[in-house]
C-alpha positions as CSV (number, residue, x, y, z in Angstrom):
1,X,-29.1,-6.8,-13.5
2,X,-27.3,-10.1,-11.9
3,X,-28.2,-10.9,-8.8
4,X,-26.2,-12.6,-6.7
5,X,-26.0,-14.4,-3.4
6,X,-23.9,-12.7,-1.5
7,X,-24.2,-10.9,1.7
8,X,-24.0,-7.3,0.0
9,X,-25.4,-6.4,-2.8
10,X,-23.0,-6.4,-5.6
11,X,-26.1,-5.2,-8.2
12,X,-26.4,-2.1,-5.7
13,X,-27.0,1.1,-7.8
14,X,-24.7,3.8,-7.3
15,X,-27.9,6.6,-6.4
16,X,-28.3,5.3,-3.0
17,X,-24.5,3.8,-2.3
18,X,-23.7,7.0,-0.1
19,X,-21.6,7.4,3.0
20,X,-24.0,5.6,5.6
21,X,-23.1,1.9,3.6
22,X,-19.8,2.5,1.7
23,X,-17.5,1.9,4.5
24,X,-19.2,-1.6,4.9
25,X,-19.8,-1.8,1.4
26,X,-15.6,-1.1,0.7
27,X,-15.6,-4.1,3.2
28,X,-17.4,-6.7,1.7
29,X,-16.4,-6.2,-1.8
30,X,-13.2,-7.9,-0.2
31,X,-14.6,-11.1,-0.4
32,X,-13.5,-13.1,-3.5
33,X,-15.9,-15.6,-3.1
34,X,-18.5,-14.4,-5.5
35,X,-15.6,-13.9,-8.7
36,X,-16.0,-17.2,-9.8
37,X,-19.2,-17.1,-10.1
38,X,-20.1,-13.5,-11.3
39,X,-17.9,-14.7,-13.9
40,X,-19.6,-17.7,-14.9
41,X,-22.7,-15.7,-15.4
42,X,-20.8,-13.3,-17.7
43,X,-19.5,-16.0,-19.5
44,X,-23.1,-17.3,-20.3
45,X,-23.6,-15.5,-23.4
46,X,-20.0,-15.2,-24.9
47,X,-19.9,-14.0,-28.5
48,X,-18.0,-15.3,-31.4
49,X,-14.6,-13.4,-30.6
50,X,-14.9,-15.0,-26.8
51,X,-16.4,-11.8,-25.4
52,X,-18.0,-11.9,-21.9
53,X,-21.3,-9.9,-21.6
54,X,-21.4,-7.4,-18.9
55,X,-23.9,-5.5,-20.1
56,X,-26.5,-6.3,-17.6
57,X,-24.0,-5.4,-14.4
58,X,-24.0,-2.7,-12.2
59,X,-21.0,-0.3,-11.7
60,X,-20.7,-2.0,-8.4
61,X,-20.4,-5.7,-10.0
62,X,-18.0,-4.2,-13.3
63,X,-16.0,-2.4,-10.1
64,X,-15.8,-5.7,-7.9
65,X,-15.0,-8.2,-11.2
66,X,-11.5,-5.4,-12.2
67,X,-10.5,-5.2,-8.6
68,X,-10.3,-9.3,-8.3
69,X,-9.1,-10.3,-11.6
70,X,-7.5,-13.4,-11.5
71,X,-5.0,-12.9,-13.4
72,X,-3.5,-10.2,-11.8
73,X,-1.4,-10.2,-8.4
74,X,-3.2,-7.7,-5.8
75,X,-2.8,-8.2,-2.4
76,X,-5.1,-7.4,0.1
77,X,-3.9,-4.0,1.2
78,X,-3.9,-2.9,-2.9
79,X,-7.3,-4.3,-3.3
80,X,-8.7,-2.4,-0.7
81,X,-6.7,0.9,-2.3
82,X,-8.9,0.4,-5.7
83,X,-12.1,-0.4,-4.3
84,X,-12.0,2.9,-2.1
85,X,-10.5,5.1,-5.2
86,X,-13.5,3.6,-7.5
87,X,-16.4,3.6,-5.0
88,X,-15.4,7.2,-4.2
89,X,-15.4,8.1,-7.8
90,X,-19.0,6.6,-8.4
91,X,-20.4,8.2,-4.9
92,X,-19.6,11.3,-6.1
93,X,-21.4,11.0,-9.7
94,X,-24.6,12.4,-9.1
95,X,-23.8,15.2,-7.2
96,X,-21.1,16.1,-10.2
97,X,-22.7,15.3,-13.3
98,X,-26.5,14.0,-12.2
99,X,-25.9,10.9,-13.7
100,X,-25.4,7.2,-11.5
101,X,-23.7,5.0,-14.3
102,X,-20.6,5.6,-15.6
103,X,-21.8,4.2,-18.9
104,X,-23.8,7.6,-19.1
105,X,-20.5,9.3,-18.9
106,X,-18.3,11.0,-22.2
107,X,-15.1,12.4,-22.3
108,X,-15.3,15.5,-21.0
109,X,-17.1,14.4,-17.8
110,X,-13.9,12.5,-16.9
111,X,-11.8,15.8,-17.6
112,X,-13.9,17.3,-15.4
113,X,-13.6,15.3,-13.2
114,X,-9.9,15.7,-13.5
115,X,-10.1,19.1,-12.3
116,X,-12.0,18.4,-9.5
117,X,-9.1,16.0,-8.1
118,X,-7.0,18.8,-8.5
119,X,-9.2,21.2,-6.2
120,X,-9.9,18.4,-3.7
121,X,-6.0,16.6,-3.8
122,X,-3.3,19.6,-4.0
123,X,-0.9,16.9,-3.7
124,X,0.3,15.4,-6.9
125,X,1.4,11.9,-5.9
126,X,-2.3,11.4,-4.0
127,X,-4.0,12.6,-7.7
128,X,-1.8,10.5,-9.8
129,X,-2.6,7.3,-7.8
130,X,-6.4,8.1,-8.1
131,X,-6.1,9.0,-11.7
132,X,-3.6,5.9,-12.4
133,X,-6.0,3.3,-10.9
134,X,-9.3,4.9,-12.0
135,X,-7.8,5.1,-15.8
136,X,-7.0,1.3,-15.7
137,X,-10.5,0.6,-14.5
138,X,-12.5,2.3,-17.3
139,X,-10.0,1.5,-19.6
140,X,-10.8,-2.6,-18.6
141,X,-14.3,-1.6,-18.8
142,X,-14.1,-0.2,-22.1
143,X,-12.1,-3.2,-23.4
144,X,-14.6,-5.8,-21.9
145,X,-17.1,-3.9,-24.0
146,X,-19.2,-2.4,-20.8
147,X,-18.4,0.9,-21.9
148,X,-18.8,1.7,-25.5
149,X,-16.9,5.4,-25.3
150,X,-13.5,5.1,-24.0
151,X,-13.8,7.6,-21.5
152,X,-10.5,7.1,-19.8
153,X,-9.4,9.3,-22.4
154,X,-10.5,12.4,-20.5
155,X,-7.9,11.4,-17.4
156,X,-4.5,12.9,-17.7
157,X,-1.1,11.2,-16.3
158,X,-0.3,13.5,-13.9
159,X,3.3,14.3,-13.7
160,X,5.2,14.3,-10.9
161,X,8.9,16.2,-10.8
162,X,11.3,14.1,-8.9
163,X,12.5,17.3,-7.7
164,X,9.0,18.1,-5.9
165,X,9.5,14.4,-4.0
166,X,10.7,15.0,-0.2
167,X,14.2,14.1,0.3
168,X,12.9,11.9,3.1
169,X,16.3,11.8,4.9
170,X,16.6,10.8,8.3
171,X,19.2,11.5,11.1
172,X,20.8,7.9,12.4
173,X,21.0,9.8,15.5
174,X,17.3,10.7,15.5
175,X,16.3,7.3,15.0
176,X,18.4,6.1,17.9
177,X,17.2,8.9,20.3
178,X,13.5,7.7,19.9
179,X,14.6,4.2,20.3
180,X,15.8,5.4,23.6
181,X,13.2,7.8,24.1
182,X,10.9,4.7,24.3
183,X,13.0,2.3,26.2
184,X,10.1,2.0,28.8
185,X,7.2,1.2,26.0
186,X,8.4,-1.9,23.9
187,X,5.0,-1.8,21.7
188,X,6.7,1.6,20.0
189,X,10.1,0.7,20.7
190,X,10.2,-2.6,19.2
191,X,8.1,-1.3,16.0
192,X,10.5,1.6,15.5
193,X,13.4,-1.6,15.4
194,X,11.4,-3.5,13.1
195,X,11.1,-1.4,10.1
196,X,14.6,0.1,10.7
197,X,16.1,-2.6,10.9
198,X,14.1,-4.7,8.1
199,X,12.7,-2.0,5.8
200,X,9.8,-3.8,5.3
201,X,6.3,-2.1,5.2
202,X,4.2,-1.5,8.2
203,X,1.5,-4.0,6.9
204,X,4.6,-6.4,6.3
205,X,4.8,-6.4,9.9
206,X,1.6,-6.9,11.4
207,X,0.2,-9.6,8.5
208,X,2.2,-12.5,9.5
209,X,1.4,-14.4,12.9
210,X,3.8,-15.5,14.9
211,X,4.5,-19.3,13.6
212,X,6.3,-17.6,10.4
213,X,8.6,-16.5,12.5
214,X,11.8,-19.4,12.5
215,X,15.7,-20.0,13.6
216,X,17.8,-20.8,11.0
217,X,20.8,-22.5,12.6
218,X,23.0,-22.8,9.8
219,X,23.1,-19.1,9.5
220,X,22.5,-18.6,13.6
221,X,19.6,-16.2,12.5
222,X,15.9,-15.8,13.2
223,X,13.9,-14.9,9.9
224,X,10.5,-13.7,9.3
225,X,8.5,-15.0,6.5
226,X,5.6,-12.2,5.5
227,X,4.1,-11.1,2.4
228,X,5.3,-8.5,-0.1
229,X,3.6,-6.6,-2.7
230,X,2.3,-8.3,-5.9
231,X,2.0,-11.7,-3.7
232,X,5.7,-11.9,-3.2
233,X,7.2,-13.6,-0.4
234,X,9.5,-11.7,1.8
235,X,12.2,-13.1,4.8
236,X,13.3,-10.6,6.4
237,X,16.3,-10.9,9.0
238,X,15.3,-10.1,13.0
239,X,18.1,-8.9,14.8
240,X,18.4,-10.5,18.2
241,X,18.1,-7.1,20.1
242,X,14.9,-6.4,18.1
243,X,13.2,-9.9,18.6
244,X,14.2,-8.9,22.4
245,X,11.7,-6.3,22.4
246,X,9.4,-8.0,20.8
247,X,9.1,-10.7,23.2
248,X,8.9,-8.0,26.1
249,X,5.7,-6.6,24.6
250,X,4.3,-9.7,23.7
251,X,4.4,-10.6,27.6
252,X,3.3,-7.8,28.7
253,X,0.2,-8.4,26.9
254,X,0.0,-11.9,28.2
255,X,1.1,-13.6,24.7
256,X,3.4,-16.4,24.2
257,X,7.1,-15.4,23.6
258,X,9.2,-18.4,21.9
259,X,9.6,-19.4,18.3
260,X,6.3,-21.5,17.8
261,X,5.4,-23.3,14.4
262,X,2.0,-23.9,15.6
263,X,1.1,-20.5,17.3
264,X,-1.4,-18.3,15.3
265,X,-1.4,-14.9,17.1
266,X,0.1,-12.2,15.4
267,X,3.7,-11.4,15.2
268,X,3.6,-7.8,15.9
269,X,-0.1,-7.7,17.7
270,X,-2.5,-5.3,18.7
271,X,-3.3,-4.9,23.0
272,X,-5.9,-7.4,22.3
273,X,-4.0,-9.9,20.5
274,X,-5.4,-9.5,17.5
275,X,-3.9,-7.7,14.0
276,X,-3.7,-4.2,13.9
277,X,-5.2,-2.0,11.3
278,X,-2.5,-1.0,9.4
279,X,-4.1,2.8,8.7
280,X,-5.1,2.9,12.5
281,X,-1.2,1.8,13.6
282,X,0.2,4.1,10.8
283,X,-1.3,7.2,12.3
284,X,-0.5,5.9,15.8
285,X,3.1,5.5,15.2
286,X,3.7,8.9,13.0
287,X,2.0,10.7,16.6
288,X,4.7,8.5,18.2
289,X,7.8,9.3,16.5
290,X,7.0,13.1,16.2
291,X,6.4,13.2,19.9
292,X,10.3,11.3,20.2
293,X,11.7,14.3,18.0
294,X,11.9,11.3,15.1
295,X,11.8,13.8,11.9
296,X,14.1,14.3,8.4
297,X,17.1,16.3,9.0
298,X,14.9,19.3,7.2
299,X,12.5,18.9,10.4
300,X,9.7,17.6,8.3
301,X,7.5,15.1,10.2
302,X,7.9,11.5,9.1
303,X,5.5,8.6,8.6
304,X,6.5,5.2,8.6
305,X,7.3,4.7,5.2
306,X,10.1,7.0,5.8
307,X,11.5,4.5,7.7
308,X,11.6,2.1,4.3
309,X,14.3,5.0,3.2
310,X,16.2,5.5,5.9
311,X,17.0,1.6,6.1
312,X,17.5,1.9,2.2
313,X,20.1,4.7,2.9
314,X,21.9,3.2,5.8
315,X,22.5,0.1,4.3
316,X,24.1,1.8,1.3
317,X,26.4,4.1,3.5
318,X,27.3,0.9,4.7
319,X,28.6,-0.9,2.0
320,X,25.6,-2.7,0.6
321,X,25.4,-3.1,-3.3
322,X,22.5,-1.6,-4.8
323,X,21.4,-4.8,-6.6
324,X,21.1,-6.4,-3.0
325,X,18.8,-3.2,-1.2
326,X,16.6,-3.8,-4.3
327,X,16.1,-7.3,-4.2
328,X,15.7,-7.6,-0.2
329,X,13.3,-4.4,-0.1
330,X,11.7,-6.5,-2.8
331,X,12.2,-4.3,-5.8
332,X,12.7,-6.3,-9.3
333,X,14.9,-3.6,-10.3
334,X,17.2,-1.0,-9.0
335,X,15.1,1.7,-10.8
336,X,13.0,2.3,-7.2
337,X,16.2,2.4,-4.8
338,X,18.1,5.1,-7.1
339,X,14.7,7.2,-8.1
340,X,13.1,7.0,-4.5
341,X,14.7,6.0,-1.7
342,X,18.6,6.9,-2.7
343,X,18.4,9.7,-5.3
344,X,19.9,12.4,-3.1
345,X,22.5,10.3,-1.8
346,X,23.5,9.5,-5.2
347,X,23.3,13.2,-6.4
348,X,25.5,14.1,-3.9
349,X,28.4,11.1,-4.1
350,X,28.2,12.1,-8.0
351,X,29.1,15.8,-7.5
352,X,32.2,16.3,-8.9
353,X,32.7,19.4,-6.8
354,X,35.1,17.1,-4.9
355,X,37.5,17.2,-7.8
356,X,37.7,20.8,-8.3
357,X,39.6,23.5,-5.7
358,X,41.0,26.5,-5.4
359,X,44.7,27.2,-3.7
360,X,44.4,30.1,-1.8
């Protein structure tokens, strides 16, 4: 197999990748650095029709080359989604099917396979993400020629009814009680404001470091530039009142509190100063919000993603056209707004039970 110099090994056979290395293993397999040149060494015996051998990689090389192709737009956070959804679907092989290569693999294994997601993931949007991304990845290996059986073939869409998707609606007054609820802690407080106020996504907020944040005085506004999914850029508006709670919690943690183009700590930090760990703050803030009462009007506990929906529906009750929530939530289309994050709403203003009554 290639070797390369890295400071993991990327040649690693799957029979003794098992839980004491993944985490650390998921880690490394981060870093781009080696693409370039795991590629060249492909590359060095190219057929005819301008095929790349892989034959000689490990699952663990075939799995970091899909993850970091450079010709598609992954962020950080998606990356490390795929390399845990792979790496936990090769762990797993020889206790499954006593095989470590997926090239060993047929058809059937994969359906197999299938059903065990559906024994160990009851919920269908957590299955159809696993099967969604592990499909495209044997289906790249099979059309790189690393796999000569396409396999993929055994994995199922799995379909989700919109009906099943919670209704994820959320009480304005609910979301201003926990504001309140926290008036003396402006970490949570100034979070809660944030996304509320924003819609962006949690990691939107605590990627960017302070220095993106600016004062626009033509439109008497402070903006935050962060990254989006897909490598898009997002500015997202900061509402006085909200960057006032900010800079409260930044001083009490001993940080710098004005508009800085040269300061380099994060925008929304951690006690230390540092970035958060988006899964770490994402459990932390859900504990939070159920603990202020912060739930959907069905009393279903919320996590802060919900938060995306409820800034979605309020800015619709108020007036905003749906073209405009898309674009600043950073949707190309409409498509997400109305299926996801508006469909009840719209359901409900399309009724025309309004048109129809009874004199009695």
């Amino acid at each position: 197999m290639y070797l390369v110099d890295s400071p993991f090994n990327l040649d690693m056979d799957i029979s003794i990748l098992r839980e004491v290395n993944i985490k650390d293993t998921k880690e490394k397999m981060l870093d781009i650095t080696y693409y370039d040149s795991l590629t060249k060494r492909a590359s060095l015996y190219e057929d005819q029709q301008g095929n790349y051998d892989y034959s000689l990689f490990s699952n663990i090389g075939v799995a970091y080359l899909y993850v970091h192709q450079s010709d598609k737009k992954r962020g950080l956070q998606t990356k490390k989604e795929y390399i845990s959804i792979i790496l936990n679907f090769l762990i797993i092989l020889p206790s499954l099917y006593n095989k470590t290569d997926i090239r060993e693999l047929g058809r059937y294994d994969m359906e197999n396979y299938q059903k065990y997601l559906e024994e160990q993931y009851p919920k269908k949007n957590t299955r159809s993400k696993k099967v969604t991304i592990l499909k495209s990845f044997l289906d790249w290996c099979f059309e790189e020629g690393y796999l000569k059986k396409k396999i993929s073939r055994g994995l199922k869409p799995v379909k989700i009814d919109k009906e099943e998707i919670p209704h994820r609606i959320i009480d304005p007054a609910t979301v201003e009680a926990a504001v309140r609820y926290y008036n003396e802690n402006p970490k949570i407080k100034s979070l809660i404001l944030l996304l509320a106020t924003t819609g962006l996504r949690l990691n939107e907020v605590i990627t960017p470091k302070m220095k993106q944040l600016s004062y626009d005085p033509m439109n008497s506004q402070y903006y935050l530039t962060t990254d989006a999914k897909n490598k898009k850029k997002r500015i997202a508006l900061i509402k006085p009142y909200v960057l006032g709670e900010l800079r409260e919690y930044r001083k009490r943690i001993g940080l710098r509190t004005d508009v800085d183009p040269d300061d380099d700590t994060p925008f929304y930090p951690n006690k230390f100063g540092k970035h958060y760990n988006r899964s770490y703050l994402s459990t932390m803030l859900s504990d939070h919000m159920l603990a202020a009462g912060l739930v959907t009007i069905d009393n279903k506990r919320i996590t802060p993603h919900y938060i995306r929906h409820f800034f979605a529906q309020s800015a619709w009750h108020a007036g905003a056209a749906l073209d405009d929530i898309a674009e600043t939530l950073g949707h190309s289309s409409t498509k997400t707004p109305k299926e996801n994050y508006l469909r009840t709403q719209l359901k409900k203003e399309r009724d025309v039970s309004r048109f129809v009554d009874i004199n009695i």
